[in-house]
C-alpha positions as CSV (number, residue, x, y, z in Angstrom):
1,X,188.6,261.5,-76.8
2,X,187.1,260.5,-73.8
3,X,184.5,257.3,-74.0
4,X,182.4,255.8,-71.2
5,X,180.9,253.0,-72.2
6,X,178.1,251.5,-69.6
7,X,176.7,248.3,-69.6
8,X,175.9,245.1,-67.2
9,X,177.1,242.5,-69.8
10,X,180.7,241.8,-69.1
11,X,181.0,240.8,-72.9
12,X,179.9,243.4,-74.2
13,X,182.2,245.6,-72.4
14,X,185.0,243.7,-72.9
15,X,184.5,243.1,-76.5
16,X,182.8,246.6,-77.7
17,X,185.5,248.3,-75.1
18,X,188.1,246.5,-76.6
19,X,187.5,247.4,-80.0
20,X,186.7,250.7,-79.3
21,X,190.3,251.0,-77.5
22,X,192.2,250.2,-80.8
23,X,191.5,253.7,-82.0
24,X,194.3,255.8,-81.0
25,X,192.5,258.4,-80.3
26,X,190.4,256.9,-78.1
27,X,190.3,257.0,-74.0
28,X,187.4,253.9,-73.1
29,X,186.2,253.6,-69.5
30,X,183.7,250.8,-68.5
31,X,181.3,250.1,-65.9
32,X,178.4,248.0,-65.4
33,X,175.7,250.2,-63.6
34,X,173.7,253.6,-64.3
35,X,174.8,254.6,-60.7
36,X,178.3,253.7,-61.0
37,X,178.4,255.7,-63.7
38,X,176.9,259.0,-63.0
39,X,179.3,258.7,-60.5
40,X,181.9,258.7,-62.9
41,X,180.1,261.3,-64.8
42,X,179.6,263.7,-62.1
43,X,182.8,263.3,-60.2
44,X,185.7,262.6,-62.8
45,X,186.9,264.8,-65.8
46,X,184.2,265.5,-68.8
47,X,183.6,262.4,-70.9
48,X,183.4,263.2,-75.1
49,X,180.8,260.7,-74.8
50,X,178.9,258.4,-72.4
51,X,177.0,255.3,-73.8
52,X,174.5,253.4,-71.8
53,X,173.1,250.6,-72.4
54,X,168.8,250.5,-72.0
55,X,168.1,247.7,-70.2
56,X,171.4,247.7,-67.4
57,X,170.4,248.0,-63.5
58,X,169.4,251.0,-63.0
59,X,167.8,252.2,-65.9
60,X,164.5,251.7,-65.7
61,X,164.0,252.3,-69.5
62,X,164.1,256.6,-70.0
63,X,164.6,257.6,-66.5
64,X,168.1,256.7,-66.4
65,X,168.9,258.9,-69.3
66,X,167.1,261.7,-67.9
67,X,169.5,261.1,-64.7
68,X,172.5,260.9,-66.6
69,X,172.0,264.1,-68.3
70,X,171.3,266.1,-65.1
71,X,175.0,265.4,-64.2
72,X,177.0,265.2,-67.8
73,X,177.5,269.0,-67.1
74,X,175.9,269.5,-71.0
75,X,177.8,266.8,-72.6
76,X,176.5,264.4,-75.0
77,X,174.7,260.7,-73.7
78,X,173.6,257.9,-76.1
79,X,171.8,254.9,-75.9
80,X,172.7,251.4,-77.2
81,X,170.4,248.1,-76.7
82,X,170.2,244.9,-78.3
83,X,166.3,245.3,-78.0
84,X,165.1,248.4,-78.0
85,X,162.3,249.3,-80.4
86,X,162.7,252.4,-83.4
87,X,160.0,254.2,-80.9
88,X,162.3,253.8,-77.9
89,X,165.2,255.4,-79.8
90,X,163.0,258.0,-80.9
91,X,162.0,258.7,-77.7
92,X,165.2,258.8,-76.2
93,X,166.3,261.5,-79.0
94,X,163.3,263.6,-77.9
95,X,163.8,263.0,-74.0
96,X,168.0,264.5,-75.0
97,X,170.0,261.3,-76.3
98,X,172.4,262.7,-78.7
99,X,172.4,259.2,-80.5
100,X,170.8,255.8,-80.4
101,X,173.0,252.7,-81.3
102,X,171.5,249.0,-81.9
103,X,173.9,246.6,-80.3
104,X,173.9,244.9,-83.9
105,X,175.6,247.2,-85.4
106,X,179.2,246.6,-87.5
107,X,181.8,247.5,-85.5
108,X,183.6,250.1,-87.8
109,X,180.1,252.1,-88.2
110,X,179.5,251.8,-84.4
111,X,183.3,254.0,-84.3
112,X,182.2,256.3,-86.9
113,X,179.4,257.0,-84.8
114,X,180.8,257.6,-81.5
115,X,183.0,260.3,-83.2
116,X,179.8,261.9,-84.7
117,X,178.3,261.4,-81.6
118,X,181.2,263.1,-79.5
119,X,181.5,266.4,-81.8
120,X,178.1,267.1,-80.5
121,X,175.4,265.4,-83.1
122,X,172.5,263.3,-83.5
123,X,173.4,259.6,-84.9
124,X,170.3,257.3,-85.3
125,X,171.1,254.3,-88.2
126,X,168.5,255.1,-91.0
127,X,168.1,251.7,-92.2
128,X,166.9,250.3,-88.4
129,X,164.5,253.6,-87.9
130,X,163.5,252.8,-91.7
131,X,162.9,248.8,-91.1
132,X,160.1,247.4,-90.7
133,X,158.9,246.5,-87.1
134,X,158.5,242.6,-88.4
135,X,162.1,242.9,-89.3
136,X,163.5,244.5,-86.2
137,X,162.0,242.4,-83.6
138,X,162.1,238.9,-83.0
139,X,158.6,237.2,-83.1
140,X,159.2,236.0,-79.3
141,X,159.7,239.8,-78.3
142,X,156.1,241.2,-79.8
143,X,154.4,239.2,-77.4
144,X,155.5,240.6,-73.8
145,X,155.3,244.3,-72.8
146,X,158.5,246.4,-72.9
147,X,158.4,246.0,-68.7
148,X,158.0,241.9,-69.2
149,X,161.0,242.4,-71.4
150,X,163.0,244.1,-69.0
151,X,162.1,241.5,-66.2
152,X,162.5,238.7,-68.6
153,X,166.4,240.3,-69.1
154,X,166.7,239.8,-65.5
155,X,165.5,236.2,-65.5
156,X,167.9,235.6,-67.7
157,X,171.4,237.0,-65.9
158,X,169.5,234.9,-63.0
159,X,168.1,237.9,-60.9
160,X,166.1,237.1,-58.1
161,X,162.4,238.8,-58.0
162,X,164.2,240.9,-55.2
163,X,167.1,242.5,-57.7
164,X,164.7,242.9,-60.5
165,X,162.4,245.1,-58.2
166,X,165.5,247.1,-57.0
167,X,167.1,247.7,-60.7
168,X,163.2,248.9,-62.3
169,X,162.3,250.1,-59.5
170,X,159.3,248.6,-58.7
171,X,157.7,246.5,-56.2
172,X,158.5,242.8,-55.7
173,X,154.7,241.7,-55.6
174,X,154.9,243.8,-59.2
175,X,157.9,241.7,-60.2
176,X,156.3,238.4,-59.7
177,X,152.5,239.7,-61.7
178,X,155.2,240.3,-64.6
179,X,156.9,236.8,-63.9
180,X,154.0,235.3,-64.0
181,X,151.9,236.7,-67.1
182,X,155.3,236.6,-69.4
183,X,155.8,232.8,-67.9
184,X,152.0,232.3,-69.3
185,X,152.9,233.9,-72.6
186,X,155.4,232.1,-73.6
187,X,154.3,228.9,-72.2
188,X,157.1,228.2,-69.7
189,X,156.6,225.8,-67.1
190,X,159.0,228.3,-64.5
191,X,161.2,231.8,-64.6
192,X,164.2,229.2,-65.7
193,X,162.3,227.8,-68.4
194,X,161.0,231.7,-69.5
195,X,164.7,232.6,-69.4
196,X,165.7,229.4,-71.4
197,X,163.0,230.3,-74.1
198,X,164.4,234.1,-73.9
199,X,168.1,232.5,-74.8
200,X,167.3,230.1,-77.2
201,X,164.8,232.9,-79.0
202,X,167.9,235.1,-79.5
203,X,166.3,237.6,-77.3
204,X,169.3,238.6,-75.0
């Protein structure tokens, strides 16, 4: 069974593609962008499964699924974010995600459903589309926009206004309105301050 797993924190490869290596049926590829791998997708042999994460470069929050399906030649694409809200996930199921998987998940259910996932169904945890939204996201996160969260991310792997803009897609003037009103929200002083706050919160 053929896994790419996609995703711009080197930890979470590591430790995720790691684990995910142990199973003996299991063939684990890596990468770090969404254009690195639709390349992979589109020019190498048929992946069982390819998992990308919402928030990497690249992404800019549904597109990059919708991107990634045009070249998996019909095979299944997930979602996984540490994040993500249940109306993102549901959203990514409607827009052709054949799964959504929270980042938090245990690591022997997170196997259990890459092999559902891989034989062609839906997986979506019941008890995180079930939670309450007070449970599922940290206080800090309901007060910025799901675009000052995705600039806040890139604060805090210490992206300059310049790469944020490239990976949404956006303008850099656009950028720094967002750096500015999250700054004012969570009463930083600066974007290293924001991105201190962000890290100390738990947030990423």
């Amino acid at each position: 069974m053929r896994i790419l797993l996609a995703d711009d924190h080197d930890l979470v490869l590591e430790t995720l593609g790691a684990f995910l290596s142990t199973q003996p049926d299991f063939e684990v590829e890596t990468c770090g962008t969404l254009d690195a791998a639709c390349e992979k997708i589109g020019n190498e042999a048929k992946y069982d499964l390819t998992l990308l994460d919402y928030s990497m470069p690249g992404m800019n929050g549904l597109e990059g699924l919708k991107r990634a399906l045009d070249v998996s030649f019909g095979q299944p694409v997930a979602i996984m974010s540490g994040t993500a809200t249940k109306e993102v996930a549901q959203k990514a199921i409607d827009s052709g995600a054949v799964g959504f998987l929270p980042k938090t998940m245990a690591a022997k259910s997170m196997v259990n459903a890459v092999r559902f996932m891989a034989m062609g169904e839906t997986y979506v945890p019941l008890d995180f589309m079930n939670a309450e939204d007070d449970v599922d996201t940290p206080p800090l996160a309901k007060l910025l926009s799901e675009r000052e969260l995705q600039v806040l991310e890139g604060l805090c792997h210490g992206h300059s206004n310049k790469e944020i803009a490239r990976d949404l897609d956006l303008q850099e003037v656009t950028i720094k309105l967002h750096v500015k009103t999250l700054s004012r929200k969570l009463d930083a002083k600066n974007r290293t301050h924001a991105a201190m706050i962000a890290k100390e919160a738990g947030l990423f």
